[in-house]
C-alpha positions in Angstrom: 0.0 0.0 0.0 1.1 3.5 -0.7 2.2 5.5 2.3 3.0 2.8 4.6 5.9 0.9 5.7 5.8 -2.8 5.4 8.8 -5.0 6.5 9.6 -7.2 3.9 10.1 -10.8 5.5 8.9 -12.4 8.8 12.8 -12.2 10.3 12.4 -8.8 11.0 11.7 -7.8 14.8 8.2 -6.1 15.6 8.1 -2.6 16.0 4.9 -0.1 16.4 2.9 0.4 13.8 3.4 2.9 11.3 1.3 5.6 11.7 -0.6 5.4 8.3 -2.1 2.5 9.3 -4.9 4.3 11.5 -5.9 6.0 7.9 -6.6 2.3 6.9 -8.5 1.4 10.2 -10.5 4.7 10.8 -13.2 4.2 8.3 -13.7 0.5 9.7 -14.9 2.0 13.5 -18.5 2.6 13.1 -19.3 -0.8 11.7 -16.4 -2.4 13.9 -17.8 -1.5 17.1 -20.9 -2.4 16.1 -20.3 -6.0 15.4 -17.8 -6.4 18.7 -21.3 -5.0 20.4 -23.3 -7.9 18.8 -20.6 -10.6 19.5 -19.7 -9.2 23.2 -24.0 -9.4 24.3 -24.8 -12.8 22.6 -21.6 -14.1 24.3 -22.2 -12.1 27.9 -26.5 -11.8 27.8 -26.2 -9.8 31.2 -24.4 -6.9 29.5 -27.2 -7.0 27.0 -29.5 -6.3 29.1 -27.3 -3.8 30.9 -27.2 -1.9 27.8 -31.0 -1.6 27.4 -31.1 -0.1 31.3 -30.5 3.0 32.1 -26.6 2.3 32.4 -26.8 1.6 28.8 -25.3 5.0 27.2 -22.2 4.9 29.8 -21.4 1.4 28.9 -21.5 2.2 24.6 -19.2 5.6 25.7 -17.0 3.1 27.1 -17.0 0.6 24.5 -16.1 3.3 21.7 -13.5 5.4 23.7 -11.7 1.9 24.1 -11.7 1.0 20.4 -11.3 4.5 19.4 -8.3 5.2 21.7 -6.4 2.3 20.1 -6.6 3.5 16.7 -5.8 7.5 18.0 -2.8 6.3 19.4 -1.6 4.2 16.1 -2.0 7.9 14.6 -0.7 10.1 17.3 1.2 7.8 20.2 1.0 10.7 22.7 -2.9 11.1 22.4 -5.1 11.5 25.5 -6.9 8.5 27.2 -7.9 10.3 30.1 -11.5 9.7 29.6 -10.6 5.9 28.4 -9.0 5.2 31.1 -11.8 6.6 33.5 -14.5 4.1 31.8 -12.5 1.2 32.2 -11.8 1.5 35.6 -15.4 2.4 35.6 -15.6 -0.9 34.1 -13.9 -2.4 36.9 -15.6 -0.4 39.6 -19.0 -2.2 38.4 -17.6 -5.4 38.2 -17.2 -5.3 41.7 -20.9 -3.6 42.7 -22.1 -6.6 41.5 -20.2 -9.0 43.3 -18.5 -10.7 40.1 -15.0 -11.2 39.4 -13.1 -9.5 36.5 -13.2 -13.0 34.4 -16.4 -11.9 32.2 -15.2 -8.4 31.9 -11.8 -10.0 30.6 -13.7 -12.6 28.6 -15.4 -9.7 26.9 -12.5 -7.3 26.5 -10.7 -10.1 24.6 -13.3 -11.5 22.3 -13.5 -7.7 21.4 -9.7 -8.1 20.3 -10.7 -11.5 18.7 -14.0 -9.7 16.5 -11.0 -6.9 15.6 -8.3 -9.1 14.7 -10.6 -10.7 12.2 -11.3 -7.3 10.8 -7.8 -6.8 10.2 -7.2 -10.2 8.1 -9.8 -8.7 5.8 -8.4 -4.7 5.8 -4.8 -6.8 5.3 -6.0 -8.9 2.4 -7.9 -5.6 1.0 -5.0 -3.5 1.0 -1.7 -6.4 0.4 -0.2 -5.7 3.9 2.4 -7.7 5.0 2.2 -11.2 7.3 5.1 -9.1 9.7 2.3 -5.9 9.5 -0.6 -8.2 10.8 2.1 -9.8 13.2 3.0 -6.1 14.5 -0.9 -5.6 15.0 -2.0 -8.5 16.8 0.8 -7.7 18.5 -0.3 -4.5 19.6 -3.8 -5.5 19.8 -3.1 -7.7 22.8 -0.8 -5.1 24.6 -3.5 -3.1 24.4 -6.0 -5.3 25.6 -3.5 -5.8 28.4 -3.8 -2.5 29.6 -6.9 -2.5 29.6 -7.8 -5.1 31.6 -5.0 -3.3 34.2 -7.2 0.0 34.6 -10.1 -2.0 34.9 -8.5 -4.0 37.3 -7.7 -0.7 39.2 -11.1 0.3 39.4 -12.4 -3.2 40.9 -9.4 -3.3 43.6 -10.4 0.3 44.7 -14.0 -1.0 45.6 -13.1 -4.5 46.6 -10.6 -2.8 49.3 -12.9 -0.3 50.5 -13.9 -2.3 53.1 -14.7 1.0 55.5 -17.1 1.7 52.0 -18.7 -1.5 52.2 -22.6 -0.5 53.3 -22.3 2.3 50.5 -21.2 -0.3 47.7 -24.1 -2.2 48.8 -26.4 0.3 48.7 -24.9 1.6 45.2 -25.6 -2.0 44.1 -29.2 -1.7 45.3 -29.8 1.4 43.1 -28.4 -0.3 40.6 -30.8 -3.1 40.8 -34.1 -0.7 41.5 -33.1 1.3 38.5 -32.5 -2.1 36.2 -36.2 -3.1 36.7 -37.2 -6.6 35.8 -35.8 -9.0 34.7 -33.9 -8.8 38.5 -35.1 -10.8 41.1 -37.2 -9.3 44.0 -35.6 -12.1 46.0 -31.7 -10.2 45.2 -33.4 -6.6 45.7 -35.1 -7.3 49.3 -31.4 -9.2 50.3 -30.2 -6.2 49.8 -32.6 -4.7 51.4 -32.1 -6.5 54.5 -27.9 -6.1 54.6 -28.4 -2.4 54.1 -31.2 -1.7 56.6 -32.9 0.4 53.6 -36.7 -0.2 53.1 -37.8 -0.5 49.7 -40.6 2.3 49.4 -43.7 2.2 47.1 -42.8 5.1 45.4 -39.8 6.9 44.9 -38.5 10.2 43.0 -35.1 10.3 40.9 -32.7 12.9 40.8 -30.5 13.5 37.9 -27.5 15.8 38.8 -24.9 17.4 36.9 -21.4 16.1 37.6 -19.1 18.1 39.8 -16.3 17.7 42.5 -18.8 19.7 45.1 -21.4 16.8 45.3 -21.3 16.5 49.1 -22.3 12.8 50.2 -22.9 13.4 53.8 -25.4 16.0 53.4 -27.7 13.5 52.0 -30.2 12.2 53.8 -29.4 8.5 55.1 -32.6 7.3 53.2 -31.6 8.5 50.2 -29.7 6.0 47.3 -27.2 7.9 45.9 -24.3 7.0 42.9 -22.0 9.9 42.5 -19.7 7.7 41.0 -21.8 7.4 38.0 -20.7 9.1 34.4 -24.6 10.3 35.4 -24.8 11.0 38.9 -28.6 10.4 40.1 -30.1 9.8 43.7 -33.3 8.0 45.1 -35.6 9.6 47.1 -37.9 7.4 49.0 -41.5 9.0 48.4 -42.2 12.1 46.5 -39.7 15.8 46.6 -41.1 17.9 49.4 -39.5 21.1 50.8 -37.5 19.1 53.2 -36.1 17.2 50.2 -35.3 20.4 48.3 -33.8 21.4 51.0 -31.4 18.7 51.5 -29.9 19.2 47.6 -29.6 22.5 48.2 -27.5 22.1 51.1 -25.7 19.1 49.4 -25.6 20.1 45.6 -24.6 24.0 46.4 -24.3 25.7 42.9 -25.0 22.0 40.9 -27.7 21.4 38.6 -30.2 19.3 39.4 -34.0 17.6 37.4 -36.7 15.9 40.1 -37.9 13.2 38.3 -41.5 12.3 38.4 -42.9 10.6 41.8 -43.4 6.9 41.0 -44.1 3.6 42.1 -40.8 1.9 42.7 -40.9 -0.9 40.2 -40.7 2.5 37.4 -38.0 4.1 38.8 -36.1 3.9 35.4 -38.3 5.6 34.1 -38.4 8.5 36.8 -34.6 8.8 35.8 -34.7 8.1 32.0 -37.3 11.6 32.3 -35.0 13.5 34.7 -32.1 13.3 32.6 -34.1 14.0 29.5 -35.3 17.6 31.0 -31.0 18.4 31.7 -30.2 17.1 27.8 -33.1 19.8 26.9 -31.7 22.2 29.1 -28.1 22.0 27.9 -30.3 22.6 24.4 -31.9 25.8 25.4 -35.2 24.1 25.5 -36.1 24.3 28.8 -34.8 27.4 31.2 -31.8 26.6 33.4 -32.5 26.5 37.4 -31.0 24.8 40.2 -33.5 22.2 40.6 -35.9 21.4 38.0 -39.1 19.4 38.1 -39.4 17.4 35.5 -43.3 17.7 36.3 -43.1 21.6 35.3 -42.5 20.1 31.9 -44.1 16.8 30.8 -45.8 19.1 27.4 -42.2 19.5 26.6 -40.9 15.6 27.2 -43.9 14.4 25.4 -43.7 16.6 22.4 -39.8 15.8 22.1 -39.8 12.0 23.5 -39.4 11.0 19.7 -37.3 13.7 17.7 -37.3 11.2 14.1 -41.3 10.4 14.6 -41.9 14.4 15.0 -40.1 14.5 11.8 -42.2 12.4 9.9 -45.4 14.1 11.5 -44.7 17.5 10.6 -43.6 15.9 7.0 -47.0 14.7 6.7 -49.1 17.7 8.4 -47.1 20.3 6.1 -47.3 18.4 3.1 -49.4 21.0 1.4 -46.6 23.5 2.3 -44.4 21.4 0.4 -43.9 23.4 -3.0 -43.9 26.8 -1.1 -41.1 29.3 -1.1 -39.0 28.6 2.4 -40.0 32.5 3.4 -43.1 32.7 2.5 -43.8 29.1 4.4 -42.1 30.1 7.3 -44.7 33.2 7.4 -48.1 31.1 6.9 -46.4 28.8 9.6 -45.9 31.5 12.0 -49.8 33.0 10.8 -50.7 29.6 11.0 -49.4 29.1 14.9 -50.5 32.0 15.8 -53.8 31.4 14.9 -54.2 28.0 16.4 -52.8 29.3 19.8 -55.4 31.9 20.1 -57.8 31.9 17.5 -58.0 35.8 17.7 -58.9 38.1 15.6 -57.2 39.7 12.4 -56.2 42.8 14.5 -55.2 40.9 18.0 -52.9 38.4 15.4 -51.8 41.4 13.7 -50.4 42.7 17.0 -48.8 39.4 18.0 -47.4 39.2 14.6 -46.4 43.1 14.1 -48.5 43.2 10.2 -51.1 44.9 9.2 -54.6 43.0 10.0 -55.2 43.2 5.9 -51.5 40.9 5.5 -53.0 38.6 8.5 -56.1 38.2 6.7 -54.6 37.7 3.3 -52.7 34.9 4.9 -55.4 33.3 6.8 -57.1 33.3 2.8 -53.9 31.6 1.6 -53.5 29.1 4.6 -57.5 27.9 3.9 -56.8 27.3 0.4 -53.5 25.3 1.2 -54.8 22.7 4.0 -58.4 23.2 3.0 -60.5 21.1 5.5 -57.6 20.3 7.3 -58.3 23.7 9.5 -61.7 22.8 9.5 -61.7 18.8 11.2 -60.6 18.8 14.9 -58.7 15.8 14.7 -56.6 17.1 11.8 -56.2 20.7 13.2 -55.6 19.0 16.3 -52.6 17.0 14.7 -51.1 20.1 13.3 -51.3 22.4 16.0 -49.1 19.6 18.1 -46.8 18.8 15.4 -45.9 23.4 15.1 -46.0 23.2 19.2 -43.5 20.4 19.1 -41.2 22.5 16.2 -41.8 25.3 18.3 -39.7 24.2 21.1 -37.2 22.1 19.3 -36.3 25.4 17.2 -34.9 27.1 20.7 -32.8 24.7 20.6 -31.0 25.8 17.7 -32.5 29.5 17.3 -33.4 28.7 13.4 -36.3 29.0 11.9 -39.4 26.7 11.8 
């Protein structure tokens, strides 16, 4: 191949690899660590349920920062793996909540290398590299895995001889459990239960919190399940958020962001979380206003209208269709006439105000939107459809600041 280095016979000694061969391997990534994914889960079934919980996104950051990091450093040896090496001992850390030992985690790590390794046979075949190239990989490959295995290892060690930690890991292992939802056992939560002196409520309230080095463990209350460990840091809180509850983050999270999930019965608590976190992604969007603590009960309109952002998509495809053909200023103006109108079904004069023209231009629109959707304005159902699907656009254009 052009570009790259090949040693010429099998007597030469293995050095790194030359840096053109990340070039080769880049493009391979997406579709690489999405068949390591589908080997790793049918091999390991438990991860594959972990990665349908709410653990699930950490876990596929994890996954791709250790394939990725492999191929940076082919490119650029002195590239960063801080947050790399953070995940795995993550890795390791979870290992060890859940009272395993590091052999599946290792198991996993290496059939990874395995499902990679047979990727490079075909790139190698593809582009004529040499048998001492694919040597020099594998080579690598395994080094590699070797280390990681070692920061995982680091991370399980630090739990495992935390002894003085041991009620916290326990209850940390708890959440874990509440938040996984079925198919656990009730019989492994209510052990838990019983080693932790923690009493399983019927409903509970998640907490989503921004991580930050000020998350103060020992203002929490004793009740409360809390994993500031977490890429996500959240925290159960037996019942529903009262004063005395908001009171308690404030005092603990000083200056940190925080979303109150819904109150729910304890067997949804994933779902309390999955909306929690929702509302911070939509405030780091500019969808929703920025506050200490925000209830994700102040905005379920929001979550609902923006729970699916492809199916909104094809709604407002089919609810504009008679927009289609229309110049993109002169739809955004019936759009805006249009909203307008189905918020307050004023008059020409009170939409004129609200949309600074004329009442004679709000009228001539209102003409023009009639004879575009036709009985589409007229049928509730139908108008119902499209005021939702311009609400929903609405908010997801704050998040952007462009245009409907």
């Amino acid at each position: 191949m052009p570009g790259v280095a090949q040693p010429s016979d099998l007597g030469e000694p293995l050095g790194p690899l030359p840096q053109e061969f990340a070039t080769i391997v880049r493009p391979e990534l997406p579709s690489l660590i999405k068949e390591i994914g589908l080997e790793v889960t049918r091999a390991y079934p438990e991860y594959a349920r972990l990665l349908d919980g709410p653990y699930g996104q950490g876990i596929r950051v994890g996954v791709e920062q250790s394939i990725s990091v492999f191929v940076d450093q082919v490119a650029e040896p002195a590239a960063p793996s801080a947050l790399r090496d953070e995940m795995c001992r993550r890795f390791g850390r979870f290992e060890a909540y859940e009272g395993r030992s590091l052999d599946q985690l290792q198991g996993a790590y290496r059939l990874g290398a395995r499902v990679a390794l047979r990727r490079a046979k075909k790139i190698g075949r593809r582009y004529n590299l040499s048998p001492t190239m694919m040597l020099t990989f594998a080579d690598a490959l395994f080094s590699y895995v070797d280390e990681l295995e070692a920061l995982s290892r680091e991370g399980y060690l630090e739990v495992r001889s935390a002894s003085d930690d041991h009620t916290d890991t326990l209850r940390r292992r708890l959440l874990h459990l509440i938040l996984a939802g079925r198919p656990v056992p009730r019989v492994a939560i209510a052990e838990l239960c019983e080693q932790t002196g923690w009493t399983l409520p019927d409903e509970v309230t998640l907490v989503a919190v921004r991580p930050s080095p000020d998350l103060d463990r020992l203002a929490i209350d004793r009740d409360v399940l809390v994993d500031f460990t977490d890429p996500q840091p959240h925290l159960l809180i037996p019942g529903p958020f009262d004063d005395m509850r908001r009171r308690m983050l404030e005092h603990a999270l000083p200056g940190v962001r925080a979303a109150i999930g819904l109150t729910v019965p304890s067997s949804l608590a994933s779902d309390s979380i999955r909306w929690a976190r929702r509302v911070l992604e939509l405030v780091d969007a500019g969808v929703i206003d920025d506050a200490p603590a925000i209830l994700c009960d102040d905005h379920l309109i929001t979550l609902w209208l923006l729970s699916d952002p492809v199916l909104l998509d094809q709604l407002a495809r089919r609810e504009l269709a008679p927009m289609a053909n229309i110049s993109a200023n002169r739809r955004e103006r019936l759009i805006e006439t249009l909203r307008i109108w189905l918020d307050t079904r004023g008059t020409a004069a009170q939409m004129g105000e609200l949309l600074d023209v004329h009442p004679q231009t709000v009228r001539y629109r209102m003409r023009n939107l009639e004879s575009i959707f036709g009985d589409q304005l007229v049928d509730p159902e139908a108008r119902f459809s499209t005021e939702t699907v311009l609400r929903a656009m609405r908010l997801r254009a704050r998040s952007n600041d462009t245009p409907i």
